[in-house]
C-alpha positions in Angstrom: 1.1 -2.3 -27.2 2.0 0.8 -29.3 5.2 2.0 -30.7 7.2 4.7 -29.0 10.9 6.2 -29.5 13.5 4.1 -31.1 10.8 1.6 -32.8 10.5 0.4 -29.0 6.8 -1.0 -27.6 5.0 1.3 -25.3 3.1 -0.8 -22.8 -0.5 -0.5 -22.5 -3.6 -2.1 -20.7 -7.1 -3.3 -22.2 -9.3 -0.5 -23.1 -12.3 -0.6 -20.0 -9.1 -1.9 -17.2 -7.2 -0.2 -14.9 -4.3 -0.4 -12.8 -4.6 0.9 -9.1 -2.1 2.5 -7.1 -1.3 1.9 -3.3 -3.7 4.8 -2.3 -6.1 3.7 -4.9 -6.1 0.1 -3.6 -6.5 1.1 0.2 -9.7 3.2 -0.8 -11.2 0.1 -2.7 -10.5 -2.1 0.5 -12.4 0.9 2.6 -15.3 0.2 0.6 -14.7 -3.7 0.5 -14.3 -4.1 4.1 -17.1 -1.7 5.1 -19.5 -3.8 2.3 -18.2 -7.0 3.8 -18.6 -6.3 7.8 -22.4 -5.3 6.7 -22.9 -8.7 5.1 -20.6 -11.1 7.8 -23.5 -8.8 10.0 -26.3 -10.2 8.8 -25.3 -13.6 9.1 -24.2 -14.4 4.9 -21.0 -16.5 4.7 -18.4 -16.3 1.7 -18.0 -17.5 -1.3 -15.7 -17.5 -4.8 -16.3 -19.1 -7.9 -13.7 -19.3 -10.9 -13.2 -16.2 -13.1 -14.3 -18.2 -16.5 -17.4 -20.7 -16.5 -18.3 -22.8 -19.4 -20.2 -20.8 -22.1 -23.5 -23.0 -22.2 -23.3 -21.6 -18.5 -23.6 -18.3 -19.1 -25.3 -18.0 -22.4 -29.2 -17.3 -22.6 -29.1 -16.1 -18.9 -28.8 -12.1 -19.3 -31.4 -11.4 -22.5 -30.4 -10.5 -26.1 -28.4 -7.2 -24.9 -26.6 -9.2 -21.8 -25.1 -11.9 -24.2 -23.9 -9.4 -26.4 -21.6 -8.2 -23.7 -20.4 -11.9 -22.8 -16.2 -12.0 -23.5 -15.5 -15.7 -24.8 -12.3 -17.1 -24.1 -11.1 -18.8 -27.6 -10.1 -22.5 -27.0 -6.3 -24.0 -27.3 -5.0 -25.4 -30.2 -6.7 -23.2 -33.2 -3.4 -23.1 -34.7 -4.4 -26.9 -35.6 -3.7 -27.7 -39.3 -5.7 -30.5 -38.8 -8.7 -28.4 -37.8 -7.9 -25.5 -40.0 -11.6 -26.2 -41.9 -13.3 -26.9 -38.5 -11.8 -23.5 -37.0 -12.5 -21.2 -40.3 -16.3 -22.6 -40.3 -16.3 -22.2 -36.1 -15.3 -18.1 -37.1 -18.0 -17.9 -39.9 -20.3 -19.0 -37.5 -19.1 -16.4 -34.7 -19.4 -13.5 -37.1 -22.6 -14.5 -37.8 -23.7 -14.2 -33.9 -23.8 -17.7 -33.3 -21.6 -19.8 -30.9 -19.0 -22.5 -32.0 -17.6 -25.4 -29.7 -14.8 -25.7 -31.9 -13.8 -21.9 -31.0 -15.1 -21.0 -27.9 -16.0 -23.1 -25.0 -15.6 -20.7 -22.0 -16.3 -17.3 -21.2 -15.1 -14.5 -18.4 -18.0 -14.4 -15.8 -20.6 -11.6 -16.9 -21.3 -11.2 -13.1 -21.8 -13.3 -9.9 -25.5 -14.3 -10.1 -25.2 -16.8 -12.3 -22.4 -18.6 -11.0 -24.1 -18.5 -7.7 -26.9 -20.3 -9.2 -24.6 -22.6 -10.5 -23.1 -23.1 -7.5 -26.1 -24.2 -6.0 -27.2 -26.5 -7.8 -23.9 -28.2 -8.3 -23.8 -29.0 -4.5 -28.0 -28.5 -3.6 -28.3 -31.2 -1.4 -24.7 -30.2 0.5 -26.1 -26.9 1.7 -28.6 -25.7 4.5 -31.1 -23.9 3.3 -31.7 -21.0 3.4 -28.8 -20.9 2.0 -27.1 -16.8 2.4 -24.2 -16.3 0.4 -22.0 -13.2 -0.3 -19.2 -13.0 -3.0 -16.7 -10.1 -3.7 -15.3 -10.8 -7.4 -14.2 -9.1 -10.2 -16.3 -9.8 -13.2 -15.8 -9.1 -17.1 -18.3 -7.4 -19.9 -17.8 -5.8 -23.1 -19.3 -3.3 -22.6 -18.1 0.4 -24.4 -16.1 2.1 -21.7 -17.3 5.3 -20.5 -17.4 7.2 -16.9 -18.6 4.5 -14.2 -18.8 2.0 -16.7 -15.6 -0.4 -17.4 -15.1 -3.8 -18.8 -13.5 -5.1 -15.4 -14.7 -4.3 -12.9 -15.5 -5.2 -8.9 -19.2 -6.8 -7.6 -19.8 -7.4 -4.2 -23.2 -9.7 -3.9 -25.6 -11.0 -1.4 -27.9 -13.7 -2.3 -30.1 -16.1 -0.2 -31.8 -19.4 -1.6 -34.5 -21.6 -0.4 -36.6 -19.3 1.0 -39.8 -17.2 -0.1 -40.6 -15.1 2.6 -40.1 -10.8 1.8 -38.3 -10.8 4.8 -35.0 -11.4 2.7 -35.8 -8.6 0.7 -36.5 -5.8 3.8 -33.2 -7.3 5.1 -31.8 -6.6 2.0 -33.0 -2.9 1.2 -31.6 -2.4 4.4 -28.1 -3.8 3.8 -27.8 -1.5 1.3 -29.3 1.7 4.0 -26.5 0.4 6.1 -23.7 0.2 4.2 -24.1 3.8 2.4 -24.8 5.4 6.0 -21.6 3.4 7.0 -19.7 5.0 3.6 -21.4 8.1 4.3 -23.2 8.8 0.6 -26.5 9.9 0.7 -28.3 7.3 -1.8 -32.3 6.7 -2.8 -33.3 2.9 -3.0 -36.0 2.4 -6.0 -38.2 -0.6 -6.0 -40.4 -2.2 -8.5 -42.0 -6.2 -9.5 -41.8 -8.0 -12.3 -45.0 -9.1 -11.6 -46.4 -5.8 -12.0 -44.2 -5.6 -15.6 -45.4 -9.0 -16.4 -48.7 -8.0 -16.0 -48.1 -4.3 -18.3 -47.1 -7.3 -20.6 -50.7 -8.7 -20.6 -51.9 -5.6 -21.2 -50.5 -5.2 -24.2 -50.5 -8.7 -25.7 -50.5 -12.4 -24.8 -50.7 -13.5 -21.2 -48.3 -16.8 -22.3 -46.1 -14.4 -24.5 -43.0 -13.9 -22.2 -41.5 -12.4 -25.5 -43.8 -9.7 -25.2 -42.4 -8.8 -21.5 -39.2 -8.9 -22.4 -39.8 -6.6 -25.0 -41.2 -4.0 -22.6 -39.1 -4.5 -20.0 -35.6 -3.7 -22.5 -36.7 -0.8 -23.4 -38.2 0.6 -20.2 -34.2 -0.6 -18.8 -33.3 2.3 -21.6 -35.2 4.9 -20.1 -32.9 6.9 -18.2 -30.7 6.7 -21.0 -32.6 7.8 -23.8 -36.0 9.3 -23.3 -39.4 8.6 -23.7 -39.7 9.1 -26.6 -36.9 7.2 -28.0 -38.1 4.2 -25.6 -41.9 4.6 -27.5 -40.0 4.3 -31.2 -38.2 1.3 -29.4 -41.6 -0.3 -28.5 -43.0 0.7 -32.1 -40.2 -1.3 -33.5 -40.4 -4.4 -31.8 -44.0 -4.5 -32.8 -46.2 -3.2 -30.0 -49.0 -0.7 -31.7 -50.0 2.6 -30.8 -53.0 1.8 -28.2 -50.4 -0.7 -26.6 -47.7 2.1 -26.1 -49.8 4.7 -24.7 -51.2 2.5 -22.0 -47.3 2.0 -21.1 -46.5 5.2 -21.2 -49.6 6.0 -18.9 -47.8 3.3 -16.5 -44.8 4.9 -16.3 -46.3 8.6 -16.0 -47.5 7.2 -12.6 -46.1 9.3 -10.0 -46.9 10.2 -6.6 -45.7 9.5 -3.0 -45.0 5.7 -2.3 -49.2 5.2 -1.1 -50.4 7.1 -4.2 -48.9 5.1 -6.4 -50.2 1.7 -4.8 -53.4 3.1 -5.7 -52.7 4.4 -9.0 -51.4 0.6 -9.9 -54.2 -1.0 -8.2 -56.7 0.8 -10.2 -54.7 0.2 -13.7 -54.1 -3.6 -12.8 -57.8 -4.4 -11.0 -58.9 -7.8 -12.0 -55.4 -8.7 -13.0 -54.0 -11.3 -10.3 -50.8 -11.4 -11.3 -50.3 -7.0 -10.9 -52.2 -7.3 -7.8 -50.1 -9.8 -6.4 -47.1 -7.9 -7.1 -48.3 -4.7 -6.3 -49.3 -6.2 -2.7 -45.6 -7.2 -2.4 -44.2 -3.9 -2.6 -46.6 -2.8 -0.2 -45.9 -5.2 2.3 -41.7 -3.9 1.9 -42.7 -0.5 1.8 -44.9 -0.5 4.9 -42.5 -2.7 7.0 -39.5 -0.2 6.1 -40.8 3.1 7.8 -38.0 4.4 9.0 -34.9 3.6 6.8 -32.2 5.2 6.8 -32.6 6.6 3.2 -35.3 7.2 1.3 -37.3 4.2 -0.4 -39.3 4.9 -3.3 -41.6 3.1 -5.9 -40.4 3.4 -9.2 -42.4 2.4 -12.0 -40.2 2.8 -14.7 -37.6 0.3 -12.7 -37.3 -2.5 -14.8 -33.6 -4.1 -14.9 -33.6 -5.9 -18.3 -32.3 -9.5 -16.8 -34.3 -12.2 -17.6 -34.3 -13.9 -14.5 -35.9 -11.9 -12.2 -39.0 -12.8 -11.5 -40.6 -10.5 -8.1 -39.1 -7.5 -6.1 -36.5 -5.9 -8.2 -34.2 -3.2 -6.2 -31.8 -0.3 -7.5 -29.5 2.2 -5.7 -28.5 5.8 -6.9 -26.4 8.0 -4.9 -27.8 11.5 -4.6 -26.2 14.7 -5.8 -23.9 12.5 -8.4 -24.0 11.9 -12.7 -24.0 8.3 -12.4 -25.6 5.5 -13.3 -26.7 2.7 -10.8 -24.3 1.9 -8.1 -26.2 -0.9 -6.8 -29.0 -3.5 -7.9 -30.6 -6.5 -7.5 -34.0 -8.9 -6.8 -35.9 -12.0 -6.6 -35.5 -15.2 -8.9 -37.7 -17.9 -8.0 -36.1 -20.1 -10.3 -32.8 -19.4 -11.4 -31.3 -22.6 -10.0 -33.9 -24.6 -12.5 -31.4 -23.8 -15.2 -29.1 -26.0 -14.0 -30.9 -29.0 -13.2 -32.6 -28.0 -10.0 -36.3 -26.3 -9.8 -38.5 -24.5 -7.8 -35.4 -22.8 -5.4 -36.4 -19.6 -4.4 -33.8 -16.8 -4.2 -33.5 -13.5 -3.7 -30.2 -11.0 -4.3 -28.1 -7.7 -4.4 -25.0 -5.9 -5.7 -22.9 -3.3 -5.1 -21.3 -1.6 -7.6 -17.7 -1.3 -6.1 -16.2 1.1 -9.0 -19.1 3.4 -8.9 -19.3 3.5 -5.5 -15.3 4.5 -5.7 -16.2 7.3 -8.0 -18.8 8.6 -5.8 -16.5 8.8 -3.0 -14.5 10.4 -4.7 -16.6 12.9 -6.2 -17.7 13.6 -2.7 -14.9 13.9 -0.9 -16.3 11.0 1.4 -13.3 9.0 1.7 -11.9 9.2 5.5 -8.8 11.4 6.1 -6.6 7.9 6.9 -8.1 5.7 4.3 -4.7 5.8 1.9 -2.6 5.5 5.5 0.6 2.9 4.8 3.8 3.4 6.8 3.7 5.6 10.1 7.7 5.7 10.7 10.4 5.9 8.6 14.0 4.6 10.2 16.6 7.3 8.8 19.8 4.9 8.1 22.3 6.4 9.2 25.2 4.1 10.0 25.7 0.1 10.0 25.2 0.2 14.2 22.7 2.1 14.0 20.7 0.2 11.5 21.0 -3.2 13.3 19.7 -1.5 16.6 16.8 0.3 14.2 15.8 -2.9 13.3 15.5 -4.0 16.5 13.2 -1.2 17.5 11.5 -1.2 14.3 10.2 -4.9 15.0 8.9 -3.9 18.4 7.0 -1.3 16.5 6.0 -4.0 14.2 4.4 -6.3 17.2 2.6 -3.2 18.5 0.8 -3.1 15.5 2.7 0.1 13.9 3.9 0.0 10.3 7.2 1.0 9.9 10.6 1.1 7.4 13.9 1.3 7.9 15.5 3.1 4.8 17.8 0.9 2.3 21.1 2.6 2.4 22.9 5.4 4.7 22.9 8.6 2.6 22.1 11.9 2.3 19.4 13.3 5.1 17.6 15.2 2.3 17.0 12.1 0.1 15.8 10.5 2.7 13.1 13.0 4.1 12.1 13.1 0.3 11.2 9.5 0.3 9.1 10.0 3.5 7.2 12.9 1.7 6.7 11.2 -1.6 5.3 8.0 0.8 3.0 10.5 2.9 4.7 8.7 5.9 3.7 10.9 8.9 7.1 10.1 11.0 10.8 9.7 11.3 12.9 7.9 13.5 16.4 9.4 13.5 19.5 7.6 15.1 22.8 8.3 15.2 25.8 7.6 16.8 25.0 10.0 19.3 21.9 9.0 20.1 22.8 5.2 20.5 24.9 6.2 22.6 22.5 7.9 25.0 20.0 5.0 24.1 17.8 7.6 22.8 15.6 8.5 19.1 14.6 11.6 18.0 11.4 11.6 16.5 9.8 14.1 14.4 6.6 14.8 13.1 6.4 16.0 9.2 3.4 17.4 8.7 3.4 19.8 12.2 7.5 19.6 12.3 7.5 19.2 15.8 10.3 17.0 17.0 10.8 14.9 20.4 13.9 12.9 21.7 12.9 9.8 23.5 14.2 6.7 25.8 14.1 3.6 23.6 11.4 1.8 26.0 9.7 5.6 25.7 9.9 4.8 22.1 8.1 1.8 21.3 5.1 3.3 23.5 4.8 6.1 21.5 1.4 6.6 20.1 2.0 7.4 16.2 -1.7 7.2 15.0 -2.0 11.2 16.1 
């Protein structure tokens, strides 16, 4: 908090957080609802998993840069005197970019794969697989706040286990075609394999030396963000020579429509079974998706820098917008084997919920009604005339129409100013008059028109126009 007038504390939230309005919120449910009815759809079930896991949970899952971003939870009790020597040599060690039990055994999720795969192997032989999962969590990375990009923030996943078949992944790519013709933003879907990067790896070093892939694969991840050329110094710097990084860059000049490019990589990776295999992957998605809703391209310089993908990786960018990714995912054959449990296929996507609400927003995509709360404001005008308000106001209520009665008889100005700061369409007005002719005037605020109607009249009246 910071100080204000009078030496008093002015309140403030976490850099990277925010609070959300009413509006606000009933935009985010537009976009959570619409994600969700897409998934329930295509036959995935829910699921939730605790906001903090155990740090050996999360640790050595998301690559060098992922940890980095990884917000520990300090344990209770480091005001110990006992421990005081324990605690100062738990802080050296944290300083020094290693981890310390006796500071920090916990950690805010980094996002919902993870505890997915977790989750799965924790109650494997409890679930039928294939085992089709989607979760809709807020998860937590320290990451440097900037447009799109906060350190809270909303994923909506969709992950199946136990199965290898590429049919996950075309039902996939077109979850995510669905649900951005259903939000009506016009996105491109980008699709590359690790296989194929794994096998740019070989190129360029070691066939066993996954250190080499990950390597490449970091600093392709950086592309968009930096350039080429900054992405070549990268590569120069974490050892790769100057024959190496020219046949990269020759892999990621590859350009082309979709069936070009197949040939192009065939003709760089012939011989290697690993590209090939990978390669024939993203044939057989691209050739059984002909006529998606939005465009689906081959990228080549797709690589997201996680370490546990290990096939089809998948991205989503809306079109016409300055944003990053709003939307990401692929396969990871053995993610589960971290936890205890090998060889468990599984394949996966997220939506960016933030990004997506930016987008929206930025496009003007949002429907007219989204931010819709009360319909009909009760004027209060008298204590009879409350009670029998009330009474109407609940039928309204049964009939599915949200309604208020104001809190206190006063002025008629205050009261129409609380329906315009509220955006509430109608008001209800009864008075003594009008009770005694069992009758409501009505009135429309945004046209001003204004009706008098029989109670029973009343409660039929259609206030969704």
């Amino acid at each position: 908090m910071e100080r204000g007038r009078n030496d008093t504390m002015k309140p403030t939230i976490p850099q990277g957080t925010r609070d959300f309005d009413a509006a606000t919120v009933r935009k985010r449910n537009y976009i959570f609802n619409t994600i969700r009815n897409v998934f329930e759809l295509y036959g995935f079930q829910p699921l939730e998993t605790p906001a903090m896991e155990n740090l050996d949970t999360l640790m050595g899952k998301y690559g060098e840069e992922g940890d980095k971003l990884i917000f520990k939870i300090l344990n209770n009790g480091l005001d110990n005197p006992s421990k005081a020597e324990k605690i100062q040599e738990g802080f050296k060690k944290i300083t020094e970019g290693k981890s310390s039990k006796d500071i920090t055994e916990r950690a805010l999720r980094y996002d919902l794969t993870i505890p997915f795969a977790r989750y799965v192997a924790m109650n494997y032989n409890q679930l039928s697989m294939p085992f089709k999962r989607y979760q809709m969590q807020p998860v937590w990375r320290a990451d440097r706040p900037q447009k799109g990009r906060y350190r809270e923030f909303y994923q909506c996943d969709a992950d199946v286990v136990g199965s290898r078949s590429l049919i996950n992944e075309l039902e996939l790519v077109q979850i995510y075609s669905t649900v951005f013709e259903n939000l009506n933003v016009p996105v491109e879907i980008r699709i590359n394999n690790r296989k194929i990067l794994a096998a740019l790896a070989m190129l360029c070093g070691s066939a066993e030396d996954s250190g080499r892939m990950m390597d490449i694969t970091i600093a392709i991840d950086k592309l968009d963000k930096i350039g080429i050329e900054k992405v070549k110094e990268e590569l120069l710097g974490r050892g790769l020579n100057g024959d190496q990084i020219k046949t990269i860059e020759s892999f990621l000049n590859i350009t082309g429509s979709n069936e070009e490019k197949i040939v192009e990589l065939r003709k760089l990776f012939d011989g290697n079974t690993t590209g090939l295999e990978g390669i024939e992957e993203l044939n057989y998605i691209i050739s059984h998706l002909t006529n998606l809703g939005s465009p689906l391209l081959i990228d080549c310089t797709l690589a997201r820098g996680l370490n546990y993908y290990t096939g089809t990786i998948i991205e989503v960018k809306a079109q016409n917008v300055q944003i990053g990714s709003i939307g990401g995912g692929g396969r990871y054959d053995d993610l589960t084997g971290l936890f205890g449990v090998p060889n468990v296929p599984g394949v996966g996507i997220s939506f960016g919920v933030d990004r997506i609400y930016d987008v929206l927003t930025e496009l003007n995509r949002f429907p007219a009604d989204v931010s819709s709360g009360t319909r009909v404001l009760f004027f209060n005008l008298g204590v009879e005339e409350s009670e029998k308000a009330f009474e109407l106001m609940q039928q309204l209520r049964r009939a599915g129409v949200s309604c208020e009665l104001f809190h206190e008889n006063t002025k008629f100005d205050k009261q129409f100013k609380y329906a315009e700061k509220k955006a509430i369409p109608f008001v209800a007005i009864l008075g003594s008059k009008e009770l005694q002719e069992k009758m409501i005037n009505v009135k429309n605020l945004s046209t001003g028109e204004q009706v008098q109607l029989g109670f029973d009249d009343f409660v039929r009246f259609d206030f969704n126009t």
